[in-house]
C-alpha positions as CSV (number, residue, x, y, z in Angstrom):
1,X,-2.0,25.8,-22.4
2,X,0.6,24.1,-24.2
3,X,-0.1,22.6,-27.4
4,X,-0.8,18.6,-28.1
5,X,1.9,15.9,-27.8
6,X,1.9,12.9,-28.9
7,X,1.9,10.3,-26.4
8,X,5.8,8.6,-25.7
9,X,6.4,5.3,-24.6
10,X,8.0,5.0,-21.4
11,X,11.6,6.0,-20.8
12,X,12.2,3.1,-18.6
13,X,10.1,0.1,-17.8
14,X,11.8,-1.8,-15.1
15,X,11.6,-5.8,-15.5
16,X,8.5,-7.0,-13.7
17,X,8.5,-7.6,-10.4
18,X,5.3,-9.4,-9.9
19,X,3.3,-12.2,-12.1
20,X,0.2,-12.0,-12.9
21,X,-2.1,-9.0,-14.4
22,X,-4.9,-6.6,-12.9
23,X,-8.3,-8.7,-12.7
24,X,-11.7,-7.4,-13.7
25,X,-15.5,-8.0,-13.6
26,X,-15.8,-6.5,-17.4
27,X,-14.6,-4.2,-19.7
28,X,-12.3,-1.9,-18.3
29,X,-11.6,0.9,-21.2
30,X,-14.5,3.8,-21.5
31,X,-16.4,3.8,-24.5
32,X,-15.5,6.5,-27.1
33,X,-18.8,7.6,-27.3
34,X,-19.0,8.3,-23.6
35,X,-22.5,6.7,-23.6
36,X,-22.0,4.1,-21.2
37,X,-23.8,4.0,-17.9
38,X,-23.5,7.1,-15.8
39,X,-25.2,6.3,-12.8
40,X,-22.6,6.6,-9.3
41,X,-21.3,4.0,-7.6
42,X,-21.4,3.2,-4.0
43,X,-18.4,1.7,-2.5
44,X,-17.8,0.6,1.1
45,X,-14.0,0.8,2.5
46,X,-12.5,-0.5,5.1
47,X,-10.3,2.0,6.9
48,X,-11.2,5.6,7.9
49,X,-9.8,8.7,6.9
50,X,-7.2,8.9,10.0
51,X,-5.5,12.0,9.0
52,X,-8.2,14.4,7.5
53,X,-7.1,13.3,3.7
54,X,-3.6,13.8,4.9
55,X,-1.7,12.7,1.1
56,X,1.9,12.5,2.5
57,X,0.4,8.9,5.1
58,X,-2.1,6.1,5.1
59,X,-5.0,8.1,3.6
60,X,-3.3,8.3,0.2
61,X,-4.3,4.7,-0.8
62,X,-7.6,5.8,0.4
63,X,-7.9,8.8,-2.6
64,X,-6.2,6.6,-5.0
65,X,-8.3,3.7,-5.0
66,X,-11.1,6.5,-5.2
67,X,-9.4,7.3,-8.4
68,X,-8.9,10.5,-6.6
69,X,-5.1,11.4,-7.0
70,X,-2.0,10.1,-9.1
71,X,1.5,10.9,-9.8
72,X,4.3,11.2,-12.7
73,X,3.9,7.4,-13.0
74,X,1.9,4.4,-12.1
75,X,2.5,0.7,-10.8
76,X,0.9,-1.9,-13.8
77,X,0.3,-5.5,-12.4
78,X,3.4,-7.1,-13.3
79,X,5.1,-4.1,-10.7
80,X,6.2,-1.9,-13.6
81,X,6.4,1.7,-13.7
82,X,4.2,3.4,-16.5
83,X,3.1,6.5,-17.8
84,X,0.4,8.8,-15.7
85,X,0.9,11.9,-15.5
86,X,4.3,11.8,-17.2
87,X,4.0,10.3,-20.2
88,X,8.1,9.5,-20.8
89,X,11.1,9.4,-18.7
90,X,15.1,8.9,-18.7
91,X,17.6,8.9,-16.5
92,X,21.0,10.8,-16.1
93,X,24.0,11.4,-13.8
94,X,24.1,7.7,-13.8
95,X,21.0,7.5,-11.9
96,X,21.1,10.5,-9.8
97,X,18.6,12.2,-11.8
98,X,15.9,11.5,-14.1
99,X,13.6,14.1,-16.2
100,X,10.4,13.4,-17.0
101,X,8.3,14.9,-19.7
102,X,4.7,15.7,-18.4
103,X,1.4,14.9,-20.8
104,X,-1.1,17.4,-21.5
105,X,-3.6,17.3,-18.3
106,X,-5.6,19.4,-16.1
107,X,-5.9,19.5,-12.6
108,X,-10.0,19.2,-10.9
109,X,-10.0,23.1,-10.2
110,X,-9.5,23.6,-14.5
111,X,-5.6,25.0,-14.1
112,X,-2.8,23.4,-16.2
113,X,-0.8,20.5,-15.1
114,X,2.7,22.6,-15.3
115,X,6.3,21.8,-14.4
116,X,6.2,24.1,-12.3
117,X,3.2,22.7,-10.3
118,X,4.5,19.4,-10.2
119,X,7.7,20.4,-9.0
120,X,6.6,22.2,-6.4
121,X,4.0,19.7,-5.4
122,X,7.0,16.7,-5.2
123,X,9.4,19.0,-3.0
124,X,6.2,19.8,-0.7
125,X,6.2,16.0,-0.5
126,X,9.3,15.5,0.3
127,X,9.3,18.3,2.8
128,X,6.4,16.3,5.0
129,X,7.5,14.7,8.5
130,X,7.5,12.1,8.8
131,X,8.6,11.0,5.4
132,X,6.6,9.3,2.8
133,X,7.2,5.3,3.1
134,X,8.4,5.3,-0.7
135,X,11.0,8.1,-0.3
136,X,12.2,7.2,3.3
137,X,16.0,8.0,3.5
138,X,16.3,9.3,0.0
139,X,17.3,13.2,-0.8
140,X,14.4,13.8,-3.1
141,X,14.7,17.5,-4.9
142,X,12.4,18.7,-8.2
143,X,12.9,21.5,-10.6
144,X,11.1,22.4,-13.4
145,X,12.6,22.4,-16.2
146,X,11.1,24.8,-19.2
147,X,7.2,24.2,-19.4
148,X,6.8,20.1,-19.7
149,X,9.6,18.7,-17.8
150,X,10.4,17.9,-14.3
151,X,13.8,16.9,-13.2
152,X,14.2,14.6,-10.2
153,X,17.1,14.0,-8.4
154,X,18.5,12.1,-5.8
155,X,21.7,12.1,-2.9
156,X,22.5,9.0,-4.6
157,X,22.4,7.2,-7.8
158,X,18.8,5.3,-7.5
159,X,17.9,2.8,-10.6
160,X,13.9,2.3,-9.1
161,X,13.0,6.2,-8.8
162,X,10.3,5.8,-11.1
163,X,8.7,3.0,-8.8
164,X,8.9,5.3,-6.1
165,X,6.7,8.0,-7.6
166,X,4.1,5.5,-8.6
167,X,3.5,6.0,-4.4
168,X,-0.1,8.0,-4.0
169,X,2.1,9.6,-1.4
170,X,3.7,11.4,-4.0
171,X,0.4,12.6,-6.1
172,X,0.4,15.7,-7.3
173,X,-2.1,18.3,-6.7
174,X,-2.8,22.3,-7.6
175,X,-1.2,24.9,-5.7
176,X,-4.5,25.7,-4.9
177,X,-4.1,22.9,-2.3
178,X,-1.3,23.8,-0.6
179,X,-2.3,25.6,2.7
180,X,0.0,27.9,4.7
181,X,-0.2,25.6,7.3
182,X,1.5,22.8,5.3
183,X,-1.5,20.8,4.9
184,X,-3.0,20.1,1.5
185,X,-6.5,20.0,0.5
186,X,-7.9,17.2,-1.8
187,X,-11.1,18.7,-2.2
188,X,-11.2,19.4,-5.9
189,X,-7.3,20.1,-6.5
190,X,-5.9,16.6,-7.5
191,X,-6.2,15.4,-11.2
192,X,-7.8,12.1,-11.3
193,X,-11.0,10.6,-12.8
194,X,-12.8,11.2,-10.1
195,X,-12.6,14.7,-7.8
196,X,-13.9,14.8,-3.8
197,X,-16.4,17.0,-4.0
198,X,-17.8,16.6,0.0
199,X,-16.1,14.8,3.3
200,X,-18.1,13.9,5.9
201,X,-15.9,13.4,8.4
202,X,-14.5,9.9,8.5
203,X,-17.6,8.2,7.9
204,X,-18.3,9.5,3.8
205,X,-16.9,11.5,0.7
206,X,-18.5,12.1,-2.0
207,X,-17.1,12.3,-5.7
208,X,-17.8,13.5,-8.6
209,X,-16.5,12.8,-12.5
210,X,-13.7,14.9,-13.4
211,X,-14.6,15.2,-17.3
212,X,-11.6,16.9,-18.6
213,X,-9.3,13.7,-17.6
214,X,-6.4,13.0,-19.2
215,X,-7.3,9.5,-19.8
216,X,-10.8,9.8,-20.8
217,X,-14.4,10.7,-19.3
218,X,-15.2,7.9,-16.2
219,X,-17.9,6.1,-17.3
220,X,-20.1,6.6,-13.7
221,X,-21.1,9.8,-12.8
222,X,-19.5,9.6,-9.5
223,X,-19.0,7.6,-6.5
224,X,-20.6,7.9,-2.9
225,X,-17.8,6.4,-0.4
226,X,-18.6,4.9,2.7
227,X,-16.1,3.9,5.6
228,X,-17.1,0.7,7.2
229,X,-14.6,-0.4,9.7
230,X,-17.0,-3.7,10.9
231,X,-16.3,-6.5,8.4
232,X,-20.2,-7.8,8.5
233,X,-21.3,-4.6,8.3
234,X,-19.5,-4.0,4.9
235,X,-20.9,-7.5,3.6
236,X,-24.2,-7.0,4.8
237,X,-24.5,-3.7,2.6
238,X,-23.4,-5.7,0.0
239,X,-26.0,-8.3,0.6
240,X,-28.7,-6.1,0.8
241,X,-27.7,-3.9,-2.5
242,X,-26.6,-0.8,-0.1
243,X,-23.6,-0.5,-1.3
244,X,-22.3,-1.9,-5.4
245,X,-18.5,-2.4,-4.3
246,X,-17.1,-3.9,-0.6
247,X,-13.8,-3.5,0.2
248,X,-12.0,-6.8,2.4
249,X,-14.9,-9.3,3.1
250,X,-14.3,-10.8,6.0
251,X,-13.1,-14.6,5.1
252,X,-16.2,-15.5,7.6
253,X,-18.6,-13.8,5.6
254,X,-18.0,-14.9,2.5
255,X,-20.4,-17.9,2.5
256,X,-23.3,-15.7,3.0
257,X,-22.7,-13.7,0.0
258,X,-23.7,-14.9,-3.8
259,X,-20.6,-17.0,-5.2
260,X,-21.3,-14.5,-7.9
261,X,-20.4,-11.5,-6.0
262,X,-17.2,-12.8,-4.5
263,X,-13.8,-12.0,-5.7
264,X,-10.6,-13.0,-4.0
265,X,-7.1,-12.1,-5.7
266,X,-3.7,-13.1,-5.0
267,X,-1.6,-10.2,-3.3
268,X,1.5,-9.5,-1.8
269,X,0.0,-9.2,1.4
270,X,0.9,-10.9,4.7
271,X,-0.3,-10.7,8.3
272,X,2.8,-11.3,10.4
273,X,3.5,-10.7,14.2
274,X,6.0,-7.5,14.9
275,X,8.0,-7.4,17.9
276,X,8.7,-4.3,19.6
277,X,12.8,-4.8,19.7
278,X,13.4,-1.6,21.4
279,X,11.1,-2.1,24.5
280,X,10.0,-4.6,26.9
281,X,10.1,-8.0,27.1
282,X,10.9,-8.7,23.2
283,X,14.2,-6.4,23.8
284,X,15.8,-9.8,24.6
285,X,16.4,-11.8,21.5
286,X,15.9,-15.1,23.4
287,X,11.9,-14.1,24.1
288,X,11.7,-13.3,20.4
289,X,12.8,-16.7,19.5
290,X,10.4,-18.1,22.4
291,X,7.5,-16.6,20.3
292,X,8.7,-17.7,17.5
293,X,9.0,-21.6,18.0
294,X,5.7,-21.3,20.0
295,X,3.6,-19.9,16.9
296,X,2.0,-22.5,14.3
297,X,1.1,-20.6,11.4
298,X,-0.7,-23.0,9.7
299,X,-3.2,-22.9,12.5
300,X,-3.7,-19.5,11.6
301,X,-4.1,-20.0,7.7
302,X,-6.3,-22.8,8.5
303,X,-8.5,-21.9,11.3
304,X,-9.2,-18.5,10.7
305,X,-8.5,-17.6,6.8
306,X,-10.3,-20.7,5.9
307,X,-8.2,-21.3,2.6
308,X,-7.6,-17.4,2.0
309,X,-4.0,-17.8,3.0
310,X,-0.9,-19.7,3.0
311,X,1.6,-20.4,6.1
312,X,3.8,-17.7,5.6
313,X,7.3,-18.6,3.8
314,X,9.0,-15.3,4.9
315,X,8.1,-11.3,3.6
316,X,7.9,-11.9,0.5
317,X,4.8,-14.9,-0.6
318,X,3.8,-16.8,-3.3
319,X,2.6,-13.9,-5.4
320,X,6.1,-12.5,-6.2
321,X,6.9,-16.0,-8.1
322,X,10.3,-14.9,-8.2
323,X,10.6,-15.3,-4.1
324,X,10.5,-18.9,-3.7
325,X,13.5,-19.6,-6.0
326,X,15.8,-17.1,-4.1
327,X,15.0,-17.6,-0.7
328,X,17.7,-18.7,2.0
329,X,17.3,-19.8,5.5
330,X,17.9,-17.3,8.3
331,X,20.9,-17.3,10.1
332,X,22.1,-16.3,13.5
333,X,19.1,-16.7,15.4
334,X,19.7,-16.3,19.6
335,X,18.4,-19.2,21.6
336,X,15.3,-19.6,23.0
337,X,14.6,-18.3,26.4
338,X,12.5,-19.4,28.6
339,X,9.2,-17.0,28.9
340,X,9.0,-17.8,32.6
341,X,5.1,-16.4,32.6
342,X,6.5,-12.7,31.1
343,X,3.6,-10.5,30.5
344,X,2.9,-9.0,27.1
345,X,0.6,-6.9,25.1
346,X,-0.3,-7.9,21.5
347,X,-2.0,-4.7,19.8
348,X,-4.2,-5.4,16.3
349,X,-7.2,-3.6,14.8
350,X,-10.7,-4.2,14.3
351,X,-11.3,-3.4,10.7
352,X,-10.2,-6.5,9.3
353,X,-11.5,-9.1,11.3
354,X,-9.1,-11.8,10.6
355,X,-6.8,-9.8,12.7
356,X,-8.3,-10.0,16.4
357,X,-9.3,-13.9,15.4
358,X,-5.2,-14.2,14.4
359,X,-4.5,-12.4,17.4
360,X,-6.7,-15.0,19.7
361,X,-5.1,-17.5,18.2
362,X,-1.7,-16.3,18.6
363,X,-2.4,-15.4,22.6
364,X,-3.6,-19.3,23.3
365,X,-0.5,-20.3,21.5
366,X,2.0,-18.0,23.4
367,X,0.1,-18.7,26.8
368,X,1.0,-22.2,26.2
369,X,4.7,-21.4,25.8
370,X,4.8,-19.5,28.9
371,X,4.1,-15.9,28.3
372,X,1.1,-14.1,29.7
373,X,-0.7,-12.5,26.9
374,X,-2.9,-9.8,26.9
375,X,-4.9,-8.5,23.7
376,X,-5.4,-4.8,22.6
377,X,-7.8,-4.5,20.1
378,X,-9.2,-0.8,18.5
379,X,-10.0,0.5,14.5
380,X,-6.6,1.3,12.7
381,X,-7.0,5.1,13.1
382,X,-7.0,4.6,17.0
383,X,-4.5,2.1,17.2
384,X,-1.5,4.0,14.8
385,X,-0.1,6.3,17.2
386,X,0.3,4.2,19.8
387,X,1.6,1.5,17.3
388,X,4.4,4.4,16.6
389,X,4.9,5.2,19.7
390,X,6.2,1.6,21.2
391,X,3.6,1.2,23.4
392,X,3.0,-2.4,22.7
393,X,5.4,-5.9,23.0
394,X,3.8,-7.0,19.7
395,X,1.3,-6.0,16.9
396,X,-0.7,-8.4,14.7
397,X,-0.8,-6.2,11.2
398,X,-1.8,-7.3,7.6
399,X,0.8,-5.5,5.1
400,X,1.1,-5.4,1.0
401,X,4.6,-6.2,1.1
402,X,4.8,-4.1,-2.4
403,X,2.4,-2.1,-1.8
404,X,5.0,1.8,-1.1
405,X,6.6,1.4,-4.4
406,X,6.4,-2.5,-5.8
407,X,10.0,-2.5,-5.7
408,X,10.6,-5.6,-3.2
409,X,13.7,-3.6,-1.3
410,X,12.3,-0.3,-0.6
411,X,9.6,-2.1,1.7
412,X,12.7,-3.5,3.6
413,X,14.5,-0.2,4.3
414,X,10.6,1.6,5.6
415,X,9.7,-1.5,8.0
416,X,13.2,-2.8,8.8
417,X,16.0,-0.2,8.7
418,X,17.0,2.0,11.8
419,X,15.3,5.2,10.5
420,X,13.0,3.2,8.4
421,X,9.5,5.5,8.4
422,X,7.0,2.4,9.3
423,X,9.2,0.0,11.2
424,X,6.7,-1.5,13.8
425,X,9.2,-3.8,15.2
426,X,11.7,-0.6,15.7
427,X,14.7,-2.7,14.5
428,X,17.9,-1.3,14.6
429,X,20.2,-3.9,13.6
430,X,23.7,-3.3,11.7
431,X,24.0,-5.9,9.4
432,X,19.9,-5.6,8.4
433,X,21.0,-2.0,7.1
434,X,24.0,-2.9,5.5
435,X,22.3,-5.8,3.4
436,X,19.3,-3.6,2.8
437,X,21.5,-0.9,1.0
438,X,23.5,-3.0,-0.7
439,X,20.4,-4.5,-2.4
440,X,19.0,-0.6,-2.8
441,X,22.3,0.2,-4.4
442,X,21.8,-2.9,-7.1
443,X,20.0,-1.6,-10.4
444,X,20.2,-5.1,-12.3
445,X,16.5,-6.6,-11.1
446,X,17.9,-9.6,-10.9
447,X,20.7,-8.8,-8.7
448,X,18.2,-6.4,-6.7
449,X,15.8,-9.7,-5.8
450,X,18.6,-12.0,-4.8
451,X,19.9,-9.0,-2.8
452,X,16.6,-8.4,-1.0
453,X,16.1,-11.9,-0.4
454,X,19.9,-12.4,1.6
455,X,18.4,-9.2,3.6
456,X,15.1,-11.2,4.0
457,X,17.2,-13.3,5.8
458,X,19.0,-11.5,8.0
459,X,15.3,-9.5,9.6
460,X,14.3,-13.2,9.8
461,X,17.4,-14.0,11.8
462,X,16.7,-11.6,14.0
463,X,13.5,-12.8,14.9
464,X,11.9,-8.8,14.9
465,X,9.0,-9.9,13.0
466,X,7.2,-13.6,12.6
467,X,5.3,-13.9,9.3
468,X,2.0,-15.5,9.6
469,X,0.3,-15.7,6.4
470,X,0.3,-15.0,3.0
471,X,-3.2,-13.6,1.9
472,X,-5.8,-13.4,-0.8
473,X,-8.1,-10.4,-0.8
474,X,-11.9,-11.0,-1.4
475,X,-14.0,-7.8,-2.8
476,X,-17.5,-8.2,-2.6
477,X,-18.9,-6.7,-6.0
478,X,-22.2,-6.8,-7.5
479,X,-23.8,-8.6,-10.0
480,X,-24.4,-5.0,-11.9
481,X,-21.4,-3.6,-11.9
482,X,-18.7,-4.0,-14.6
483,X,-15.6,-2.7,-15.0
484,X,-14.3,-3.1,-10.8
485,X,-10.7,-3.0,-10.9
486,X,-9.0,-6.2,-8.9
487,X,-5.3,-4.8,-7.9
488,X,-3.1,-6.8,-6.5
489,X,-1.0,-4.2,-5.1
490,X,-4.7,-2.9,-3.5
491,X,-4.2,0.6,-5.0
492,X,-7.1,0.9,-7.2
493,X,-10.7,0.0,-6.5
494,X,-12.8,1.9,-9.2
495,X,-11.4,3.2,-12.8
496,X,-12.8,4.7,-15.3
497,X,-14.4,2.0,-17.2
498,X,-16.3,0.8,-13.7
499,X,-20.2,1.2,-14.1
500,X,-23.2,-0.5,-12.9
């Protein structure tokens, strides 16, 4: 064990990115005494495990807003990267490397927290296929270096590598996870608050405290996890005290609940329309701008957010209060084509239920532009694949804009480059990745916003994807519990000062 440190401040805390500060129902700090309540929460989420716990893709955000897993560093609500597992940080070769000093910690199966674990655990996660969303295109190689540091280095110099790691896709775990197979066990081997003690396929987990955290005991016992795909469902257990936290009410749902339960937050989440530019009907630019002039988005903020949303302004909404100031019109856009009754397939899923509504809403509208429109509708976990694969025109899908790294460009180069790891509208366009590394290549944050919005833009221009809406996020929590964490970037749910 190595002996106490005394805690560093930060090697590098980037200018913030997004206004505003984490929201909470009560105290979120633990008492010293450890005496607070210990009974477990019960929390309902929205989307299923779809890749058995899988840490490297969408199940991640699942174990970290279980308070489950973390990394070297962590996102703060103003989209700043801060100390977790690494309590200090600088950087060297200009930006192609940065060494970070690691905190005293231990993981949930009682080893140390080494370099040499974290290390290893980092190039594992660089390793996976596909790529994490928050390291897509980037070299990423660690080494330990002595006992408490881990060096991390890139191709290329890059000035927001501690955003990236604040990604649960790069959490670090025990080597006691890592299978021969290349998969990785959660079950007990990550190091935050709370450890999985029992999955129950993707319907439950079950979690126990971790006491020897690093940041101090939980003040629940544990927490009993329930996935609820069906919207009513999860505000109904809510309702009837079945479950103490409730992930995404449904915007329909929320005038059935007590006004005293209810608690939207502004995000940097939109829904927006993707078209598939690599196959069918939206391959022709023309079509893309059809849909586009067809579409009223304040129809869809209106009609079926009921005041939870904005029209959409472009990828990046109100919540970045930066955005607005920077913006510029798209440029370039092809003429509109007439849709002469083309038949297409919008895809969506089920488990938020503003999605299939927006979707309805969107057919009648294209219908009445000319298109024939036909709606695919399943959970998230049955629809990804198939989302992948381009086996739709179109896909209605809700996205935190910040939510891989908080670093506004690295969401551009994952949904909008050519080899970009989650680009739904499979653009490949040659002046989209120019723009988008330029504006990865600026380290001034300044200069790295006005460069992301010019390669806003130029994806608007081509008309790939339509923003609908800028949201707000209701969780449903009850009147006993204290301490639930609000997160605009919708990575943490419970902490350890949440208690009922």
């Amino acid at each position: 064990m190595r002996s106490p440190r005394p805690r560093l401040i930060a090697g590098l805390l980037l200018t913030p990115l997004l206004a505003g500060c984490f929201s909470s129902s009560g105290d979120e700090s633990s008492s010293d005494s450890g005496s607070g309540d210990s009974r477990r929460l019960r929390v309902a989420l929205a989307f299923p495990p779809a890749e058995n716990y899988s840490p490297y893709g969408q199940d991640a955000i699942d174990l970290s807003r279980l308070g489950v897993v973390e990394g070297l560093t962590r996102l703060d609500a103003n989209g700043t990267a801060v100390p977790a597992l690494a309590e200090s940080w600088s950087s060297e070769q200009g930006g192609r490397s940065w060494v970070f000093t690691l905190r005293d910690a231990k993981f949930q199966d009682g080893s140390e927290v080494t370099a040499k674990a974290v290390a290893a655990a980092l190039t594992r996660a660089a390793a996976a296929d596909p790529a994490p969303a928050a390291i897509s295109g980037v070299k990423l190689t660690a080494q330990a270096v002595g006992e408490d540091q881990v060096k991390v280095a890139t191709a290329e110099a890059d000035p927001v590598l501690p955003l990236r790691l604040t990604n649960p896709n790069l959490s670090v775990f025990s080597p006691k996870a890592y299978g021969k197979d290349g998969k990785v066990n959660p079950v007990g081997t990550a190091t935050g608050p709370f450890a999985l003690t029992r999955i129950t396929g993707d319907t439950a987990a079950t979690l126990d405290r971790f006491d020897d955290y690093w940041g101090g005991r939980a003040q629940a016992s544990g927490v009993d996890a329930k996935f609820v795909s069906d919207g009513t469902a999860r505000a109904n257990a809510l309702r009837t005290g079945d479950v103490d936290i409730a992930e995404a009410i449904p915007v329909a749902q929320v005038a059935s609940l007590k006004k005293a339960t209810v608690h939207p937050i502004n995000t940097a989440r939109n829904t927006s329309l993707f078209l598939n530019t690599q196959a069918g009907v939206f391959k022709d630019a023309g079509l893309r701008a059809a849909a586009r002039e067809a579409i009223d988005t304040s129809t869809v903020a209106k009609g079926v957010f009921e005041g939870y949303a904005e029209p959409a302004k472009g990828i990046y909404g109100p919540a970045l209060t930066w955005a607005a100031g920077k913006r510029t019109e798209p440029t370039g856009r092809a003429k509109v084509t007439s849709p002469q009754g083309k038949s297409i397939t919008i895809a969506t899923y089920s488990d938020r239920p503003e999605l299939p509504e927006t979707a309805q809403v969107l057919q009648q509208q294209l219908q009445k532009a000319g298109f024939t429109v036909k709606l695919e509708v399943r959970t998230y976990a049955r629809l990804e694949t198939d989302l992948l694969a381009k086996k739709f025109d179109a896909a209605v899908v809700s996205r935190n804009m910040m939510l891989d790294t908080g670093d506004p460009v690295t969401v551009l180069a994952s949904d909008f480059a050519c080899d970009g790891s989650y680009n739904l509208a499979f653009l490949c366009d040659r002046d989209v990745d120019r723009l988008v590394a330029a504006a990865g290549a600026e380290s001034d944050p300044g200069r790295r916003q006005d460069a992301a919005m010019k390669a806003e833009a130029a994806i608007l221009g081509t008309d790939a994807v339509i923003p609908l809406v800028h949201l707000k996020v209701v969780t449903g929590i009850g009147t006993s519990v204290k301490g639930a964490v609000l997160d605009p970037y919708e990575r943490e749910f419970v902490g350890t000062g949440t208690r009922r």
